[in-house]
PyMOL Python script that loads the backbone (N, CA, C, O; Angstrom):
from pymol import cmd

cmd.read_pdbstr("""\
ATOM      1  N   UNK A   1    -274.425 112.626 -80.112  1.00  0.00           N
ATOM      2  CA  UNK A   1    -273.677 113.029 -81.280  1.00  0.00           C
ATOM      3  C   UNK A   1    -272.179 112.931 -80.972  1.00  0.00           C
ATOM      4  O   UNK A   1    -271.560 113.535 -80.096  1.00  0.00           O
ATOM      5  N   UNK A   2    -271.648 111.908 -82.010  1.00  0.00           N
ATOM      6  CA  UNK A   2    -270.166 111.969 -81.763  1.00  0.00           C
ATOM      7  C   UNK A   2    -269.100 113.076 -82.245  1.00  0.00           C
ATOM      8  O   UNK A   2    -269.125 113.359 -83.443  1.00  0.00           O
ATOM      9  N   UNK A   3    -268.122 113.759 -81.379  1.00  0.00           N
ATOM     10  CA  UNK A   3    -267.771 114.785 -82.240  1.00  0.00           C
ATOM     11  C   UNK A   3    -266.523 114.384 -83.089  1.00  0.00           C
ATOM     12  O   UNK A   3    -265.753 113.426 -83.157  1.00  0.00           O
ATOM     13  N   UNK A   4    -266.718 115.673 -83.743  1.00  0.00           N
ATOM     14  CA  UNK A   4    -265.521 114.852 -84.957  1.00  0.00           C
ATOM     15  C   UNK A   4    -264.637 115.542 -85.157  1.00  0.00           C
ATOM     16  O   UNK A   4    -264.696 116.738 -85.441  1.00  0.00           O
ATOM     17  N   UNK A   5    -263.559 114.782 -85.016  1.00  0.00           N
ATOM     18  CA  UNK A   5    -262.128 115.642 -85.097  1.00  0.00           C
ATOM     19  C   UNK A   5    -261.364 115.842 -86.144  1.00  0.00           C
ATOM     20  O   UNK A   5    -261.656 115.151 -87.121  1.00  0.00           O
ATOM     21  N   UNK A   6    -260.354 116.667 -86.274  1.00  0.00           N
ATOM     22  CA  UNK A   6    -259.500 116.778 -87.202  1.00  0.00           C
ATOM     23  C   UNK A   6    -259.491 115.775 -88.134  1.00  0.00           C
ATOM     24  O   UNK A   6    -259.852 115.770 -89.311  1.00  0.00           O
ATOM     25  N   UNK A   7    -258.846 114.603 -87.165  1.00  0.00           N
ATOM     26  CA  UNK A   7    -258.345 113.104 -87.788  1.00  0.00           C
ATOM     27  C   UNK A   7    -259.369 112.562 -88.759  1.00  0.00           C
ATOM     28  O   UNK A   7    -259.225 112.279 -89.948  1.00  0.00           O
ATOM     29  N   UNK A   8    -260.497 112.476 -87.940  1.00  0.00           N
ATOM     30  CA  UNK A   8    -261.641 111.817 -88.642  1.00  0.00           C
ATOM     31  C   UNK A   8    -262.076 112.682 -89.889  1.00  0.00           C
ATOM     32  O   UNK A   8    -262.152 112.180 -91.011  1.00  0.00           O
ATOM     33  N   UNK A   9    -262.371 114.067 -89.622  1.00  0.00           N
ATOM     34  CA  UNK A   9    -262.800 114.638 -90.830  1.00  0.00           C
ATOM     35  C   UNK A   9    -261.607 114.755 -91.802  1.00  0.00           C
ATOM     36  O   UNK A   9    -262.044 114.881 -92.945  1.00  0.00           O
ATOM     37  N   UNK A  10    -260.748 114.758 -91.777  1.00  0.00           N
ATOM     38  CA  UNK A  10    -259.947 114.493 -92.838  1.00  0.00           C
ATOM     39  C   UNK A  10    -260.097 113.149 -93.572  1.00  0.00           C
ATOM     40  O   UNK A  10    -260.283 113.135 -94.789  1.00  0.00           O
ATOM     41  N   UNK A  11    -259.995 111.682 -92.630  1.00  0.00           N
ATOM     42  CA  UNK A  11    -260.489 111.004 -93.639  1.00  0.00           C
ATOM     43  C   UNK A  11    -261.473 110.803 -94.294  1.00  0.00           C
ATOM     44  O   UNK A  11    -261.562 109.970 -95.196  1.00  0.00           O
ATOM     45  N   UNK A  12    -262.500 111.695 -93.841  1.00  0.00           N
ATOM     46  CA  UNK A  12    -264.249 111.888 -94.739  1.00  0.00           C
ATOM     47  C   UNK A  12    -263.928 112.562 -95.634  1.00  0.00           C
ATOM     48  O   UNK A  12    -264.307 112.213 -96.752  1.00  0.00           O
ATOM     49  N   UNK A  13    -263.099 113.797 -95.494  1.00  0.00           N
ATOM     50  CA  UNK A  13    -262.837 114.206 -96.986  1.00  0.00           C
ATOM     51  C   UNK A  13    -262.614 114.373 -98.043  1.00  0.00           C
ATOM     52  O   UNK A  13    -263.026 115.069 -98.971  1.00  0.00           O
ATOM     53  N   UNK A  14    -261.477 113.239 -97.750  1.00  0.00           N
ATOM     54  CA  UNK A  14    -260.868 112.248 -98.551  1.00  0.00           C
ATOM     55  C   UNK A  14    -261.746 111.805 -99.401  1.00  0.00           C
ATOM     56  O   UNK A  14    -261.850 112.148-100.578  1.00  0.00           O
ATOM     57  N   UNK A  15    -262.551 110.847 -98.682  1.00  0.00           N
ATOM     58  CA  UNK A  15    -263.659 109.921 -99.297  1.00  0.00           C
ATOM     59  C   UNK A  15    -264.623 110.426-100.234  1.00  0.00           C
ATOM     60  O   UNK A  15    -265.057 110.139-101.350  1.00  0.00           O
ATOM     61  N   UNK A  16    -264.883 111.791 -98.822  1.00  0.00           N
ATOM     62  CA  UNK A  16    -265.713 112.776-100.204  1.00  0.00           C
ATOM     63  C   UNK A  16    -265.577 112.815-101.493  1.00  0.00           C
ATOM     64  O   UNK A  16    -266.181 112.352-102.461  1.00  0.00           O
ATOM     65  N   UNK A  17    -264.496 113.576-101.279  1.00  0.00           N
ATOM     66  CA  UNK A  17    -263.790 114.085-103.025  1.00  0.00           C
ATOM     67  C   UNK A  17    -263.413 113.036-103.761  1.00  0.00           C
ATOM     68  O   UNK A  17    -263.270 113.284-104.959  1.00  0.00           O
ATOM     69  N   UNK A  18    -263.122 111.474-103.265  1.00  0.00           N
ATOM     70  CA  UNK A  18    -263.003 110.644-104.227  1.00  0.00           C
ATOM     71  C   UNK A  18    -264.590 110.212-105.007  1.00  0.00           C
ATOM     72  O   UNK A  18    -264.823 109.784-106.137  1.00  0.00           O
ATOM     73  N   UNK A  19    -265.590 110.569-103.742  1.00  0.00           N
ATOM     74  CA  UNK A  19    -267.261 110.544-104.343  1.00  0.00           C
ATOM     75  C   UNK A  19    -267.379 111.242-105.509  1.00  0.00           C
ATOM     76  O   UNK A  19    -268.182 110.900-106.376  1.00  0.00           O
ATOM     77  N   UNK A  20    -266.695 112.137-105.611  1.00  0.00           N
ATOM     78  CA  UNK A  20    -267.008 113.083-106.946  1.00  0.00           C
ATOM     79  C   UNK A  20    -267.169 114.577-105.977  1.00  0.00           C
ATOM     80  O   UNK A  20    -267.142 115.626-106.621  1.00  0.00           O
ATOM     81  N   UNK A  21    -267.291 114.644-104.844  1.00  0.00           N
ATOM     82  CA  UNK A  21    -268.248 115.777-103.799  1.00  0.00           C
ATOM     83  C   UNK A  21    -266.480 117.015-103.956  1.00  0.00           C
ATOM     84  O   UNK A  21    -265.501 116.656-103.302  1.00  0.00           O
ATOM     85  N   UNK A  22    -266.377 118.348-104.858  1.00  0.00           N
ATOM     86  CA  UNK A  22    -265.510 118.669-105.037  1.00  0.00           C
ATOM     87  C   UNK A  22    -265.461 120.541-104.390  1.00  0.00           C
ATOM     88  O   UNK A  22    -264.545 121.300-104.072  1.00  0.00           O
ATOM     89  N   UNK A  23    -267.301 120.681-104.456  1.00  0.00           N
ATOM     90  CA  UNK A  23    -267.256 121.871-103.165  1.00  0.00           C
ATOM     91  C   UNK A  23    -267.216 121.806-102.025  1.00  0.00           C
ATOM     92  O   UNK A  23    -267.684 120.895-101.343  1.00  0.00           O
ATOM     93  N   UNK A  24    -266.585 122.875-101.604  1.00  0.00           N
ATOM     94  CA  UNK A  24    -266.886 122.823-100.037  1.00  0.00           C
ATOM     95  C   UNK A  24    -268.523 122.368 -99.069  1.00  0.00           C
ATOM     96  O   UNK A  24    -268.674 121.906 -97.938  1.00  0.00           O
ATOM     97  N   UNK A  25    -269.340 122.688 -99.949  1.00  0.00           N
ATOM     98  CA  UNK A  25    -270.891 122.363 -99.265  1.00  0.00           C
ATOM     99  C   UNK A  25    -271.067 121.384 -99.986  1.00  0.00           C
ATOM    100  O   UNK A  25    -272.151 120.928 -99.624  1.00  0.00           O
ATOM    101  N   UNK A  26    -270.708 120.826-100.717  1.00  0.00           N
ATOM    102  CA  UNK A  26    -270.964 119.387-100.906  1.00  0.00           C
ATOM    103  C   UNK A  26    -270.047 118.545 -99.960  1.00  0.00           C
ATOM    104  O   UNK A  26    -270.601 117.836 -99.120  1.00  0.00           O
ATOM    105  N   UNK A  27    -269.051 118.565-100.017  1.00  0.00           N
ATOM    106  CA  UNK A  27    -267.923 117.726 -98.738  1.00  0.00           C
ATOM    107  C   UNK A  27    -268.200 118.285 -97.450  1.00  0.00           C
ATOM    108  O   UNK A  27    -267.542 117.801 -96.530  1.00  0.00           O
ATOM    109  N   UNK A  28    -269.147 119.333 -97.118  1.00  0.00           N
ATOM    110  CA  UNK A  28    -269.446 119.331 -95.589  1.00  0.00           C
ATOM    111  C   UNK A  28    -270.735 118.836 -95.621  1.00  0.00           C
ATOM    112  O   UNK A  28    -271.046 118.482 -94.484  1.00  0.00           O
ATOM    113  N   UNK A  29    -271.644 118.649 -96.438  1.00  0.00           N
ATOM    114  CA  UNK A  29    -272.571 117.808 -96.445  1.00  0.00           C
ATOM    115  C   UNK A  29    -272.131 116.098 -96.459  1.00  0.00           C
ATOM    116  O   UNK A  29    -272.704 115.511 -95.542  1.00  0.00           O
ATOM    117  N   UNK A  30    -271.665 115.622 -96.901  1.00  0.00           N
ATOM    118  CA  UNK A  30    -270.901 114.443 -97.266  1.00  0.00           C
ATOM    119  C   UNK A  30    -270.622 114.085 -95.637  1.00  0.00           C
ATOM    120  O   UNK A  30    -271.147 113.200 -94.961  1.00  0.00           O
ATOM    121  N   UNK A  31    -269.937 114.762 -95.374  1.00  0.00           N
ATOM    122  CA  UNK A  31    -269.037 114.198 -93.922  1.00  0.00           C
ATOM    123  C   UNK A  31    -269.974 114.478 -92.818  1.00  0.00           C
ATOM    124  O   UNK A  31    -269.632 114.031 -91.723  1.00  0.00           O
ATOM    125  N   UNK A  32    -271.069 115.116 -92.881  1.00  0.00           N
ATOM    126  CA  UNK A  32    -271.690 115.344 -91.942  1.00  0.00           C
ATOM    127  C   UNK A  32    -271.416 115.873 -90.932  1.00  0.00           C
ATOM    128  O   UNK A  32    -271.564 115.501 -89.768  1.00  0.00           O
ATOM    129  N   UNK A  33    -270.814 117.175 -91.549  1.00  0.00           N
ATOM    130  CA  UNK A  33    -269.540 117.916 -90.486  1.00  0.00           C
ATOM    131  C   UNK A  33    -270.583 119.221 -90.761  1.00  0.00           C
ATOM    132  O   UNK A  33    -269.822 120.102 -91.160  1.00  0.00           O
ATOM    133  N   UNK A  34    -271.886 119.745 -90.742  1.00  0.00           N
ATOM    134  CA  UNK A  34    -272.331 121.020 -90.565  1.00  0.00           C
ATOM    135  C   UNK A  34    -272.036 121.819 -89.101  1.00  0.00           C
ATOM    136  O   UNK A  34    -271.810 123.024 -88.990  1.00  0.00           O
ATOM    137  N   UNK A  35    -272.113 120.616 -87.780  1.00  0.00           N
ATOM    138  CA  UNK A  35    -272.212 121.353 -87.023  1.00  0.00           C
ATOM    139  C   UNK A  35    -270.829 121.546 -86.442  1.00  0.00           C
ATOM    140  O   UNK A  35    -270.681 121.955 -85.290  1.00  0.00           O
ATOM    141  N   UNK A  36    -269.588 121.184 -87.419  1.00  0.00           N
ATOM    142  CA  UNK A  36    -268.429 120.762 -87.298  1.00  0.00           C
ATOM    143  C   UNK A  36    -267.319 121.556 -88.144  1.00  0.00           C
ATOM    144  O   UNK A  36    -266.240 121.054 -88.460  1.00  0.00           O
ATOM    145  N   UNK A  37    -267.694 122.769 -88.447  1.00  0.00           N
ATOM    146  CA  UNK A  37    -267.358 123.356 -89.293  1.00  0.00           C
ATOM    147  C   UNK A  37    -266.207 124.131 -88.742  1.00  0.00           C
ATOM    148  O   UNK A  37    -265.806 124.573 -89.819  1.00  0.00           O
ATOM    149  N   UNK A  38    -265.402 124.609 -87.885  1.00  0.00           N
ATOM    150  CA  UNK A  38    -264.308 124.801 -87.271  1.00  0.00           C
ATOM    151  C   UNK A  38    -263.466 123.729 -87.533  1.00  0.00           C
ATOM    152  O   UNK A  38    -262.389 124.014 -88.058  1.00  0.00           O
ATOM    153  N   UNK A  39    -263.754 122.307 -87.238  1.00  0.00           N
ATOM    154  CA  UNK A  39    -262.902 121.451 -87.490  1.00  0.00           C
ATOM    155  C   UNK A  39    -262.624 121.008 -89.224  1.00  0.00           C
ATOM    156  O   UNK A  39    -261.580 120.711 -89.804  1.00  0.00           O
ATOM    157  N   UNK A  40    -263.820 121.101 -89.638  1.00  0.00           N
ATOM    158  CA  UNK A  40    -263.632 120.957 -90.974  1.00  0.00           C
ATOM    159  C   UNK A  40    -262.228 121.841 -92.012  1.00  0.00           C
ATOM    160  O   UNK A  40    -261.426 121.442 -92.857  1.00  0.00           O
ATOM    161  N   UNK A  41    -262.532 123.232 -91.343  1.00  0.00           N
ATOM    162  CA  UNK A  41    -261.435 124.247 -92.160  1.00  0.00           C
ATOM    163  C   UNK A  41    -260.054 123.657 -91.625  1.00  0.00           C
ATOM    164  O   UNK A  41    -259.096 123.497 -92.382  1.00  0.00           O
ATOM    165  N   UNK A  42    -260.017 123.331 -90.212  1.00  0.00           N
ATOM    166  CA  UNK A  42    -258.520 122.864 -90.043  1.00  0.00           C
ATOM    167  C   UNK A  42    -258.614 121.636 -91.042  1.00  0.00           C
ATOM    168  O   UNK A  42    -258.025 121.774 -92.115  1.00  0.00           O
ATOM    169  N   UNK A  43    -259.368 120.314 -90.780  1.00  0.00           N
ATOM    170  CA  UNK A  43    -258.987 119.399 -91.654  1.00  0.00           C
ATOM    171  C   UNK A  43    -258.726 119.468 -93.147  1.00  0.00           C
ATOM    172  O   UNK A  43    -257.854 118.774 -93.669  1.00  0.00           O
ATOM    173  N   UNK A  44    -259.469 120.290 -93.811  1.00  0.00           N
ATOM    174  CA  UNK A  44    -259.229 120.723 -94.973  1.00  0.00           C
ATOM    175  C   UNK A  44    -257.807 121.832 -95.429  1.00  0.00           C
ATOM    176  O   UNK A  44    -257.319 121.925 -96.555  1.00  0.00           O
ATOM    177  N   UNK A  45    -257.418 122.506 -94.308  1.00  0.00           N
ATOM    178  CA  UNK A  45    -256.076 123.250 -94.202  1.00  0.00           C
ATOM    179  C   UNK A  45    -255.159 122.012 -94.414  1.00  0.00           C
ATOM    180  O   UNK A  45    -254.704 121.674 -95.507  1.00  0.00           O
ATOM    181  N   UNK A  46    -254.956 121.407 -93.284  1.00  0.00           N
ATOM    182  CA  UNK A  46    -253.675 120.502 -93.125  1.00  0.00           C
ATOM    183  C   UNK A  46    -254.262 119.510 -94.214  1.00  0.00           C
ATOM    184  O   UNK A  46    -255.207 119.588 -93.430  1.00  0.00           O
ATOM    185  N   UNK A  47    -254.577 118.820 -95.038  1.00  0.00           N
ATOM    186  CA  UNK A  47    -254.826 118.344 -96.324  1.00  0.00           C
ATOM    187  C   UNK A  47    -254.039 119.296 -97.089  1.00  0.00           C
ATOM    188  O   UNK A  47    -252.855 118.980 -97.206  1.00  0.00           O
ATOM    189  N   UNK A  48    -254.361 120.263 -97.581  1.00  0.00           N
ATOM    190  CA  UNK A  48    -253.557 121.302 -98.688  1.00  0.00           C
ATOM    191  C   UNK A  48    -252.228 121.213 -97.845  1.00  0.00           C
ATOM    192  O   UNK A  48    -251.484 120.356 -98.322  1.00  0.00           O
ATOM    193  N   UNK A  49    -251.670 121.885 -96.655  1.00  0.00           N
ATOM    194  CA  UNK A  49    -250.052 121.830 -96.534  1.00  0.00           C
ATOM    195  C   UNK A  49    -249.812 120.380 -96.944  1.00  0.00           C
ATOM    196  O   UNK A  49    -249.376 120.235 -98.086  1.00  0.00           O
ATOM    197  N   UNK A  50    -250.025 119.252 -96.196  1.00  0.00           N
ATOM    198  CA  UNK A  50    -249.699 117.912 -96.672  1.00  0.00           C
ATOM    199  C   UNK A  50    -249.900 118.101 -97.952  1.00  0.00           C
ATOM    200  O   UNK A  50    -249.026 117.419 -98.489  1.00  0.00           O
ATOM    201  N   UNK A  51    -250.441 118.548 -98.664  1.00  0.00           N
ATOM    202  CA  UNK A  51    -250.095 118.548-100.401  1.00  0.00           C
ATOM    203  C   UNK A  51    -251.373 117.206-100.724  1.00  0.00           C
ATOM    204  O   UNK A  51    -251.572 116.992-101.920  1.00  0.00           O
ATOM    205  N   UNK A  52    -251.944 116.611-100.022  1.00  0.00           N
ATOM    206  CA  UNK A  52    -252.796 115.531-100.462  1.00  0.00           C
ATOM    207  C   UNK A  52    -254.133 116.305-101.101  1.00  0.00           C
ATOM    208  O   UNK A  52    -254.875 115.723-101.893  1.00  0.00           O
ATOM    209  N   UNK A  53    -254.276 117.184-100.826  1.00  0.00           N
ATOM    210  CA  UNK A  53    -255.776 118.319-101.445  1.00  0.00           C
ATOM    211  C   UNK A  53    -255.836 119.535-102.103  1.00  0.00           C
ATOM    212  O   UNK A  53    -256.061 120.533-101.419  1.00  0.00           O
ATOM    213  N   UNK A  54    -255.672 119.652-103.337  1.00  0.00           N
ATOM    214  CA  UNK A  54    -255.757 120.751-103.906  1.00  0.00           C
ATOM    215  C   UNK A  54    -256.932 121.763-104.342  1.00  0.00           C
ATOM    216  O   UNK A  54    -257.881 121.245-104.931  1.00  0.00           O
ATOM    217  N   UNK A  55    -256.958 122.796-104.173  1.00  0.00           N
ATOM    218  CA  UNK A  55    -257.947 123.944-104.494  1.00  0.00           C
ATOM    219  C   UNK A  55    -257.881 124.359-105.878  1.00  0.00           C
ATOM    220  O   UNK A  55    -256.901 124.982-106.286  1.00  0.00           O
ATOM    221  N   UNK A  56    -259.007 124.013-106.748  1.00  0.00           N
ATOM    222  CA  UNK A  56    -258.989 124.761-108.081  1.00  0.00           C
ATOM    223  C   UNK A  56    -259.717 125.688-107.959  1.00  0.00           C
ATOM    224  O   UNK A  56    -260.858 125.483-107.543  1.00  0.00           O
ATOM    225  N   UNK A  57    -259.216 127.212-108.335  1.00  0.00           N
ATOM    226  CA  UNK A  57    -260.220 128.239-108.591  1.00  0.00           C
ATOM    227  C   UNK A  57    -261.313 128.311-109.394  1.00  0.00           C
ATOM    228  O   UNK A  57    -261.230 128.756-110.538  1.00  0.00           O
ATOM    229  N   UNK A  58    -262.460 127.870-108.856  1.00  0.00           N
ATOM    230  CA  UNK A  58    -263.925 127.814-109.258  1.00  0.00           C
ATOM    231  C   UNK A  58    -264.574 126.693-109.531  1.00  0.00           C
ATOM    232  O   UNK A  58    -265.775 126.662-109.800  1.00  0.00           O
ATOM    233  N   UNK A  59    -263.526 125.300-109.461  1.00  0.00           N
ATOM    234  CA  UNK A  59    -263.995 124.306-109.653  1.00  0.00           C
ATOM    235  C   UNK A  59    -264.015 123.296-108.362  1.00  0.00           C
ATOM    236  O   UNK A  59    -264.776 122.336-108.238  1.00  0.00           O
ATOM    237  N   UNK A  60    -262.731 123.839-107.160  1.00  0.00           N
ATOM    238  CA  UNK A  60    -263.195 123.258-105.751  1.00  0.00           C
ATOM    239  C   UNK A  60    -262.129 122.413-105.867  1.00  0.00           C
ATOM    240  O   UNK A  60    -261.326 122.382-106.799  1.00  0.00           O
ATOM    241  N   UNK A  61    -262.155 121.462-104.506  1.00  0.00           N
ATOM    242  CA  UNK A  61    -261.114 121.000-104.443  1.00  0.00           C
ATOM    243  C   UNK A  61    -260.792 119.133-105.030  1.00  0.00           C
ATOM    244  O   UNK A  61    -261.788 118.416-105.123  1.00  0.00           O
ATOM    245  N   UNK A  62    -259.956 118.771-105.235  1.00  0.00           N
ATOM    246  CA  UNK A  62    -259.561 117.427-106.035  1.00  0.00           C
ATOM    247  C   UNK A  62    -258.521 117.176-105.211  1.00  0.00           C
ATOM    248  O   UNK A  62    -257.829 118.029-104.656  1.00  0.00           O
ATOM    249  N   UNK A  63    -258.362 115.442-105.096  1.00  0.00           N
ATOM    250  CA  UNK A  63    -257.511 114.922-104.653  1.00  0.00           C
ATOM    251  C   UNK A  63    -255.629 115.242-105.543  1.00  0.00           C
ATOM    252  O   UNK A  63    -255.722 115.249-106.770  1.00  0.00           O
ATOM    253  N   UNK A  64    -254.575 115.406-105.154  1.00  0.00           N
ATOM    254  CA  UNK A  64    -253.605 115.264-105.389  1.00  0.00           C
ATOM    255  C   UNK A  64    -252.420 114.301-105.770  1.00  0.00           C
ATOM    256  O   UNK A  64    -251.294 114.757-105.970  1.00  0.00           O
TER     257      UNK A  64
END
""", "prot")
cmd.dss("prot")
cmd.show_as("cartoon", "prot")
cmd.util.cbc("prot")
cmd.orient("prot")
């Protein structure tokens, strides 16, 4: 199992959410980041400061 870093799961997330995948358990399903889930919250953090990922309350997150 390759592990996956910051770098990488950020660009899965990306990809995700352009899939339509706009919850969090859908984009950690997507990226195949379950057992990766420490790295996931950073990659998904530094997405929102970079301003490239936004959080809608109750509807999840969308590209920027």
């Amino acid at each position: 199992m390759n592990k996956l870093t910051v770098g990488i799961l950020k660009k899965r997330i990306v990809r995700a959410i352009k899939s339509g995948n706009n919850k969090s358990h859908n984009i950690i399903e997507a990226c195949d980041a379950e057992l990766w889930y420490s790295n996931f919250c950073k990659a998904i953090a530094e997405l929102q400061v970079e301003g490239k990922v936004i959080y809608k309350s109750g509807l999840g997150y969308y590209l920027n």
